[in-house]
C-alpha positions in Angstrom: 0.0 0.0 0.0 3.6 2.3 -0.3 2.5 3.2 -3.6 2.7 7.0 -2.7 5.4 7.3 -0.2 7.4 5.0 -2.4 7.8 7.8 -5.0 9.7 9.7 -2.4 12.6 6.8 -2.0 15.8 8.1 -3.7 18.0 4.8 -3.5 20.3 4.6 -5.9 20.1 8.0 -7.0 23.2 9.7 -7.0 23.3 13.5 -5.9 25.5 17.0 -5.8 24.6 19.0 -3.6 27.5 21.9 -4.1 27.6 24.9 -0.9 26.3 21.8 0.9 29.1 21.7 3.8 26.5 24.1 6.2 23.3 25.8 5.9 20.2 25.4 3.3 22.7 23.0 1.1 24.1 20.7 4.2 19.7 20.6 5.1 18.8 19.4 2.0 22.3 17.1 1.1 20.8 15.3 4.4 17.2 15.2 3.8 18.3 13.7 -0.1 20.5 10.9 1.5 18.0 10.2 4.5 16.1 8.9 1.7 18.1 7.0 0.3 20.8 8.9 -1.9 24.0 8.8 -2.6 25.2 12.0 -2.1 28.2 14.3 -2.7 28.8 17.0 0.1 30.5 20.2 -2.0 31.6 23.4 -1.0 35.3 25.1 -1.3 37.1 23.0 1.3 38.1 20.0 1.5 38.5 19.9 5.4 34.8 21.2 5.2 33.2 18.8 3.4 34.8 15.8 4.9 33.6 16.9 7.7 29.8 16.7 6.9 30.4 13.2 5.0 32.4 11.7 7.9 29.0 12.9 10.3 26.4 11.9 7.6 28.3 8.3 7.0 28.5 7.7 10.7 24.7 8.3 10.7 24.4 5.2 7.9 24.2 7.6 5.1 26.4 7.2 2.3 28.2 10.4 1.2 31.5 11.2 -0.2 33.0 14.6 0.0 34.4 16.8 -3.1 36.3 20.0 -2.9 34.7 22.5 -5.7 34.7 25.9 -5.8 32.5 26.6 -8.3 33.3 29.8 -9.8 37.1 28.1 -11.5 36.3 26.0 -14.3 38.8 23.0 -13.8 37.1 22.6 -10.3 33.6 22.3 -11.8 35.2 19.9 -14.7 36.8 17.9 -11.6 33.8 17.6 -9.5 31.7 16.2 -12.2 34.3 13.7 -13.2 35.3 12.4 -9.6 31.4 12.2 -9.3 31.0 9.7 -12.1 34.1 8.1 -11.4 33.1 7.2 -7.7 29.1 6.7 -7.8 29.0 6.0 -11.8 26.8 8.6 -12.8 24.5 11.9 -11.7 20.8 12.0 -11.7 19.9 14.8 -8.9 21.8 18.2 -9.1 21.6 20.7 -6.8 22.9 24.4 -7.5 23.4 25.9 -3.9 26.2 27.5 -4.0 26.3 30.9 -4.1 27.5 34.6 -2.8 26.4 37.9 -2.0 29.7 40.1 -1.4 28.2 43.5 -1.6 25.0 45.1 0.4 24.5 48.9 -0.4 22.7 50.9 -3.7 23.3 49.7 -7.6 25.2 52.4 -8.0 27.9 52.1 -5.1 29.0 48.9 -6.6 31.6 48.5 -9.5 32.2 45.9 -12.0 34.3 43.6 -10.3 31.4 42.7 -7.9 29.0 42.3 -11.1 30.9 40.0 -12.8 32.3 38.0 -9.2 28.1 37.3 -8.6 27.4 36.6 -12.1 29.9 34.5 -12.2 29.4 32.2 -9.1 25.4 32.5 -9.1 24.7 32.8 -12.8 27.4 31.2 -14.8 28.2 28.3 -12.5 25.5 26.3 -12.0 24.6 27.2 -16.1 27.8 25.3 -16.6 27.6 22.7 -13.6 24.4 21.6 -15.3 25.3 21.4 -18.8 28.0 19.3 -17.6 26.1 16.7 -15.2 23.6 17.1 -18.4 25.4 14.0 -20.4 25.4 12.1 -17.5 21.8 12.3 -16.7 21.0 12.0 -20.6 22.6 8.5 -20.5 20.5 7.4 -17.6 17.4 8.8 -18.9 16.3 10.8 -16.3 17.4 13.5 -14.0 16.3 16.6 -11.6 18.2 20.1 -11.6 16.8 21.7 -8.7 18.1 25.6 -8.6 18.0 27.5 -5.1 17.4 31.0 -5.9 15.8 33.5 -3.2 12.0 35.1 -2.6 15.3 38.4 -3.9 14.4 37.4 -7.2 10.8 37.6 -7.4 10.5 40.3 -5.0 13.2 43.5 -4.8 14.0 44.5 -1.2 17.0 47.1 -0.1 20.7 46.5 -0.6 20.8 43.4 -2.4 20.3 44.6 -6.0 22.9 42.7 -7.7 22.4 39.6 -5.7 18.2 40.1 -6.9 19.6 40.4 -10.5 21.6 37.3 -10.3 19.0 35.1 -8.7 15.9 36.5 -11.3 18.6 35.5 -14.2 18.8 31.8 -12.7 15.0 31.6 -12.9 14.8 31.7 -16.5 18.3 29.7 -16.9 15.7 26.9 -14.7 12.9 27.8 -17.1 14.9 27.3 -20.2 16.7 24.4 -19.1 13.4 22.6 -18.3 12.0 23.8 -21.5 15.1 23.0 -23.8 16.1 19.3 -21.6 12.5 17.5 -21.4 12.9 15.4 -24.1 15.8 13.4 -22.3 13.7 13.1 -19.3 15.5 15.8 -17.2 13.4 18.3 -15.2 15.1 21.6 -13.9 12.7 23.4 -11.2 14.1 26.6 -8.4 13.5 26.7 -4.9 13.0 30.7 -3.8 14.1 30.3 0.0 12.7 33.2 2.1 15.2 34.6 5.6 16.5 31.6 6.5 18.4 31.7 9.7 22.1 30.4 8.5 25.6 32.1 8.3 24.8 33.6 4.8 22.2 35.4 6.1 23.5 36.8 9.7 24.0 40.1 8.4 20.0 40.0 8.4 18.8 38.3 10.4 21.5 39.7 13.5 20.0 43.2 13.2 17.3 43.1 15.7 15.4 45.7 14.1 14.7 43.8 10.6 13.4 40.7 12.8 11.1 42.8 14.8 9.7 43.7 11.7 9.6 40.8 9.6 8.1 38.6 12.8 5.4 41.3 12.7 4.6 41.3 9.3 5.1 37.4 8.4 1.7 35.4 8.3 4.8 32.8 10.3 5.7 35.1 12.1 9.7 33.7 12.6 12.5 33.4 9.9 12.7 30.2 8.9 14.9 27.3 9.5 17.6 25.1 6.8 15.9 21.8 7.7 12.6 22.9 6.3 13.9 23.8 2.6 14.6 19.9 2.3 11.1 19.0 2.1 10.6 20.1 -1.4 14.1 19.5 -2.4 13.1 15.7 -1.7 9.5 15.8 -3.9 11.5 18.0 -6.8 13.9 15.4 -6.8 12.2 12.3 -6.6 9.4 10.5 -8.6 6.7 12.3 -6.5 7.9 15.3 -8.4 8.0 13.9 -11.9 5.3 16.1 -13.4 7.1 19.1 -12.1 9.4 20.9 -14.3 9.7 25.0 -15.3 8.7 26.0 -12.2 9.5 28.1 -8.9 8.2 27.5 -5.6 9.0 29.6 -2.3 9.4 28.2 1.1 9.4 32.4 2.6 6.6 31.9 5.6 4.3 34.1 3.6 7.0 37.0 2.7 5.6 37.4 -0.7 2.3 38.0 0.3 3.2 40.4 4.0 2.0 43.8 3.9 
């Protein structure tokens, strides 16, 4: 009588999960292998994502742990390859990874910043996907899943170029899902609202901002890492398989505050 909650099992599916050595990436690289992945932990160090693998393998998971930093191309070319050559093949990838290195007006930044976001939040996972894409072409089936930000949907202060970067990788998802459906791969985004991890502590540490967003939230809290895995899991498994082109937010109602 599993028919349902068998659509959710992800054994022998092998997943990246890259920025996954903390935070919203480490959440969901958990919630993939609790059911049932095999998944790669990826950020910048290696000391970092042993680290994770060593805690999620002595939990009975299985993981493996891959230095990337996604923003040099022979490190995207190398995780990709050590992938295959350790688990045989990709059918889950998820673009985490990302940056925000400037908060302040459009104008007060400089070029250098534009390209350094572009690069790491646009560019990479345009290019990590296109190279997992063979892989997942072979097998006949695979799920991109994108983590953008409620940023790209909705504009708030200081985070302009960040916004822009996240809005481009919606329709990089849209196009991807549009353009790789006839292999069998979906590509959907994720739009995480505050979500209390490092990335955010700028935000979420000034006092002021969560007065006002626990006010004006229909939640009434920020929210945590552990509950963007939920749909991670569904985009990623079978129960997803009719979804594809889409964005969903997991913001507690941001969108929709006064």
């Amino acid at each position: 009588m599993d028919q349902i909650k068998s659509k959710f099992n992800l054994t022998g599916k092998v997943a990246i999960v890259t920025g996954s050595s903390k935070g919203i990436g480490k959440a969901i690289a958990q919630g993939l292998a609790e059911h049932g992945a095999k998944v790669v932990i990826s950020s910048r160090k290696q000391e970092a994502v042993d680290e994770v693998a060593k805690s999620f393998q002595a939990a009975g998971l299985d993981a493996i742990g891959i230095a990337c930093h996604i923003g040099e191309a022979d490190q995207r070319q190398a995780l990709i390859e050590k992938t295959i050559a350790h688990y045989g093949g990709i059918d889950i990838l998820v673009n985490n990874a990302a940056i925000n290195p400037y908060f302040g007006p459009l104008e007060s930044s400089d070029e250098a910043v534009f390209d350094k976001i572009m690069d790491v939040n646009v560019k990479a996972p345009w290019i990590l996907s296109n190279l997992a894409l063979e892989s997942m072409k072979a097998r006949g089936s695979g799920s991109i899943i994108n983590i953008a930000s409620v940023e790209a949907i909705h504009p708030g202060l200081g985070l302009g170029l960040y916004s822009t970067s996240k809005a481009a990788l919606l329709m990089l998802t849209k196009n991807q899902a549009k353009e790789w459906g006839k292999y069998g791969v979906r590509a959907n985004v994720i739009c995480p609202g505050l979500i209390k991890t490092k990335f955010s502590a700028a935000l979420w540490q000034n006092e002021k901002l969560v007065q006002k967003l626990e006010k004006n939230l229909p939640s009434s809290r920020m929210g945590q890492p552990e509950e963007m895995a939920g749909l991670a899991i569904l985009l990623a498994s079978d129960a997803g398989a009719y979804m594809t082109g889409a964005v969903y937010t997991a913001d507690g109602g941001y969108l929709i505050a006064g």
